[in-house]
C-alpha positions in Angstrom: 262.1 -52.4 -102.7 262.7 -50.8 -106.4 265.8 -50.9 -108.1 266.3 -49.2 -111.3 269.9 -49.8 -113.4 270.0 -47.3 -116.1 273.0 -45.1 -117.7 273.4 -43.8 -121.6 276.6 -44.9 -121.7 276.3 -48.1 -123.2 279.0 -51.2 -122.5 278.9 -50.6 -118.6 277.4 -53.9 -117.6 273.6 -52.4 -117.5 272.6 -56.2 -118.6 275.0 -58.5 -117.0 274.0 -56.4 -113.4 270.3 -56.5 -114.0 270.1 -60.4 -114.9 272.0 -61.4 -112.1 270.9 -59.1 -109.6 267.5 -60.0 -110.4 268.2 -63.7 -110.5 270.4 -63.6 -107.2 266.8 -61.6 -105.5 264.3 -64.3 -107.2 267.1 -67.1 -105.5 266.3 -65.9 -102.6 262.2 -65.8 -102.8 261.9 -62.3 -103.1 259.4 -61.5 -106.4 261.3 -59.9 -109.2 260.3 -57.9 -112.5 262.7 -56.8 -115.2 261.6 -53.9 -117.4 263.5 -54.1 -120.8 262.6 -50.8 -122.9 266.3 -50.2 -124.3 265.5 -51.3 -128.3 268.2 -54.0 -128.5 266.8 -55.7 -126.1 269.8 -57.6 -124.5 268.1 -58.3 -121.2 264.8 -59.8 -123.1 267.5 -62.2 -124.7 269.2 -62.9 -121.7 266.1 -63.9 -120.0 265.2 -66.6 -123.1 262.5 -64.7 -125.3 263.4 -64.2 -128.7 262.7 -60.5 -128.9 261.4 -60.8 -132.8 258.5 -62.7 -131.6 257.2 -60.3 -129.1 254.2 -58.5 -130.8 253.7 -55.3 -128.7 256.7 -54.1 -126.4 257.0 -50.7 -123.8 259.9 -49.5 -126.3 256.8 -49.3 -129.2 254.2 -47.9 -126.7 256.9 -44.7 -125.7 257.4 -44.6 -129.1 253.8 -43.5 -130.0 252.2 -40.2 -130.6 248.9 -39.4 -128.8 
């Protein structure tokens, strides 16, 4: 099963309905992975990592010119 929360708009509760979908899935044994690549990285936080400390991140790698 995939899936994806995403609109432009921000202040819709893109974060708030990621986290606890995807804790409410993991509570019930299924395996869960968040993607964060929005810059501010509110669901990062919200998981317990201190964005600033993360070296390499997918926002930097779409970022990049090949």
């Amino acid at each position: 099963m995939i899936i994806a929360t995403a609109m432009q708009k921000g202040g819709v509760g893109k974060t708030t309905t990621t986290l606890a979908l995807g804790h409410e899935l993991a509570a019930q044994g299924h395996h869960v992975l968040l993607i964060d690549i929005d810059p501010q990285a509110n669901t990062t936080e919200g998981l317990g990592y201190d964005p600033s400390t993360i070296q390499h991140s997918i926002y930097q790698l779409l970022l990049q010119r090949r």
